[in-house]
C-alpha positions in Angstrom: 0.0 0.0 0.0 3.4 2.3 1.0 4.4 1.9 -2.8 1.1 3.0 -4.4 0.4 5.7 -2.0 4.1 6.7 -2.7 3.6 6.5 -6.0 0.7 8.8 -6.2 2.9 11.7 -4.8 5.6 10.9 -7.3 3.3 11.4 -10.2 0.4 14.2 -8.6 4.0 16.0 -7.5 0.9 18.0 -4.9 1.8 18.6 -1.2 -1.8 18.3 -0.6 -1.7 14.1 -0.3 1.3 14.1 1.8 -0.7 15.2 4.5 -2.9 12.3 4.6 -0.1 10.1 5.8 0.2 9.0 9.1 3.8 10.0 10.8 4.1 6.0 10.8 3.4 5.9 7.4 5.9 8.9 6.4 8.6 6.7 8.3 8.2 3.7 6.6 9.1 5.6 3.6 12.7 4.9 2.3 15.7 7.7 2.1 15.7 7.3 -1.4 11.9 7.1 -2.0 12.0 10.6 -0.1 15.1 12.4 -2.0 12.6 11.8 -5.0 10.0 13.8 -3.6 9.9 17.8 -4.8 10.5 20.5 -2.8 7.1 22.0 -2.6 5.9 18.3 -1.1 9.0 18.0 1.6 8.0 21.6 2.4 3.9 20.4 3.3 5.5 17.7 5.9 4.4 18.6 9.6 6.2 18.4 12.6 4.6 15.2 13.6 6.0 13.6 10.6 9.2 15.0 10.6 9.7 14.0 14.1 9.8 10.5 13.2 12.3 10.8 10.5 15.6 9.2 11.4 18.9 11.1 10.1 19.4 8.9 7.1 15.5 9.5 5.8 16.5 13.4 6.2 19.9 13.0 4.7 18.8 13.7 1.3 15.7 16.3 2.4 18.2 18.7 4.8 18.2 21.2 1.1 14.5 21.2 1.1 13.3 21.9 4.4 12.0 25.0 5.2 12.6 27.3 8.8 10.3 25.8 10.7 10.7 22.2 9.7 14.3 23.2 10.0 13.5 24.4 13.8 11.7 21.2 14.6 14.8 18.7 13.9 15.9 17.1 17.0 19.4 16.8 18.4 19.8 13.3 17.9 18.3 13.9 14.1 20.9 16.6 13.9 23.9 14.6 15.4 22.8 11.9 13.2 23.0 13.9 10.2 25.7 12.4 7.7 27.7 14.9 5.4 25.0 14.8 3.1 22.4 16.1 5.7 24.5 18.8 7.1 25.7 20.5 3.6 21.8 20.4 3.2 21.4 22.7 6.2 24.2 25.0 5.6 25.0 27.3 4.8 21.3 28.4 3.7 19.3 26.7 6.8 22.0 27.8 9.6 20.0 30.5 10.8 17.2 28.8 11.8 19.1 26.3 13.7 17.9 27.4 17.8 21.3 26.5 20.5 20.6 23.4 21.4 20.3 22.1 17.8 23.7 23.6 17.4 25.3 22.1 19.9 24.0 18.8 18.8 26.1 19.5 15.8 29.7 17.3 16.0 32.7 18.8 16.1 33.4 16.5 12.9 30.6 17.9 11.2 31.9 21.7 11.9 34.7 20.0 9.8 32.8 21.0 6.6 32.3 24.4 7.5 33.5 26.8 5.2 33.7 30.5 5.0 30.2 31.1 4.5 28.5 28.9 6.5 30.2 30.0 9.1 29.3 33.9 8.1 25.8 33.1 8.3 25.9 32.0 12.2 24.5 34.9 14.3 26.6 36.2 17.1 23.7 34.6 19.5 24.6 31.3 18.0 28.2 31.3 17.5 27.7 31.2 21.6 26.6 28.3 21.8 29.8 26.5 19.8 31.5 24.2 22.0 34.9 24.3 22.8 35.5 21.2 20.6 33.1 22.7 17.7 35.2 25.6 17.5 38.6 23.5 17.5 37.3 21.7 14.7 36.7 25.1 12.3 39.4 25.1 9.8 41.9 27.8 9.4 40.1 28.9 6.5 36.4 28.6 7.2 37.4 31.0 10.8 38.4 33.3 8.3 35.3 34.2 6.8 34.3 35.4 10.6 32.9 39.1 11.0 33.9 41.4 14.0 30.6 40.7 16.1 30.6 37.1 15.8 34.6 37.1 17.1 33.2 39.4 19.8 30.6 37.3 20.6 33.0 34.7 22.1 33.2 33.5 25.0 36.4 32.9 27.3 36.4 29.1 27.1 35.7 29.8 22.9 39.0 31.8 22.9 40.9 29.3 25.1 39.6 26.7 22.1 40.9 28.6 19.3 44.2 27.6 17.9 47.1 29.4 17.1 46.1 29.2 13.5 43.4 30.0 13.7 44.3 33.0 15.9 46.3 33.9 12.7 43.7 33.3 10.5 41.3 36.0 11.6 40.1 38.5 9.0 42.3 41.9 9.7 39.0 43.4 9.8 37.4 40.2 12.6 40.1 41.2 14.9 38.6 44.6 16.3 36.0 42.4 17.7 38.4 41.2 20.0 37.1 42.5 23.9 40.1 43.1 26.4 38.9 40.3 28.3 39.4 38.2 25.2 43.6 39.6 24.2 43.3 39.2 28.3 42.6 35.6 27.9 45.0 34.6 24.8 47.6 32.3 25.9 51.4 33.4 25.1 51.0 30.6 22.3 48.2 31.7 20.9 49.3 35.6 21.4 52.1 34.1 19.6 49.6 33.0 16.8 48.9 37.3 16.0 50.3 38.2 12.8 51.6 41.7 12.2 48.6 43.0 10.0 46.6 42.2 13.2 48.4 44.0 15.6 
């Protein structure tokens, strides 16, 4: 019955019959019976059927979500997420991610955070990075940081941050930088300041 039903909103391509599935029903669905569906039906899901998505069913729907459905994701559906599912969320989706959702977020997965995606982090969320998220931000990707979001740091952030990536800081990120933050550089990562950001 799964296969017909699914194949009726393959062919109608509505979001109108999606919503006459049970949450049960929208779990029994495959990742790859889901990938297929269009945007306009992933976007007619509600939260009672999203909530019984596992990661890999989302994997290939991350791109398609919209805020809210985005803002119902669990952290375990988040830490779940493979790197298919998170580049579906960033950079585009970041915003809508709520603190808890982004500290659900691995420090592997900050891994494939570039430039970008990490731009489009509000200084409200970048607070709620871990310590081992924001070891995991390459050298590059902390580049693409903007003054508020460096100021919006905390002490334990800065005491994460490596040398290199001390270094790595936008000339123009630096003046973000509080005196309790220089105050809390470590002589190795003081070390780390180049001379176009002193």
């Amino acid at each position: 019955a799964i296969e017909s039903l699914y194949e009726i909103i393959i062919h109608l391509k509505t979001d109108k019959v999606i919503s006459y599935f049970t949450p049960q029903q929208i779990s029994d669905f495959t990742p790859a019976q889901l990938a297929h569906l269009n945007e306009k039906v992933i976007l007619a899901l509600s939260q009672n059927q999203i909530n019984k998505l596992n990661s890999a069913q989302l994997d290939n729907i991350t791109g398609k979500l919209g805020k809210n459905q985005i803002s119902w994701l669990s952290k375990s559906q988040i830490s779940g997420l493979s790197d298919i599912g998170i580049d579906g969320i960033i950079p585009k989706n970041v915003s809508y991610l709520n603190q808890d959702q982004i500290k659900a977020i691995s420090p592997i997965q900050f891994k494939r955070f570039n430039q970008k995606t990490i731009q489009a982090f509000s200084p409200e969320q970048v607070q709620a990075f871990t310590p081992a998220q924001i070891s995991n931000i390459s050298n590059n990707a902390i580049q693409g940081m903007t003054q508020n979001q460096v100021k919006a740091f905390t002490v334990n952030q800065i005491h994460a941050l490596s040398p290199g990536q001390i270094s790595s800081l936008s000339v123009l990120a630096i003046p973000g930088l509080t005196q309790s933050q220089i105050g809390a550089l470590s002589l190795e990562q003081f070390s780390g300041l180049t001379p176009a950001q002193i």
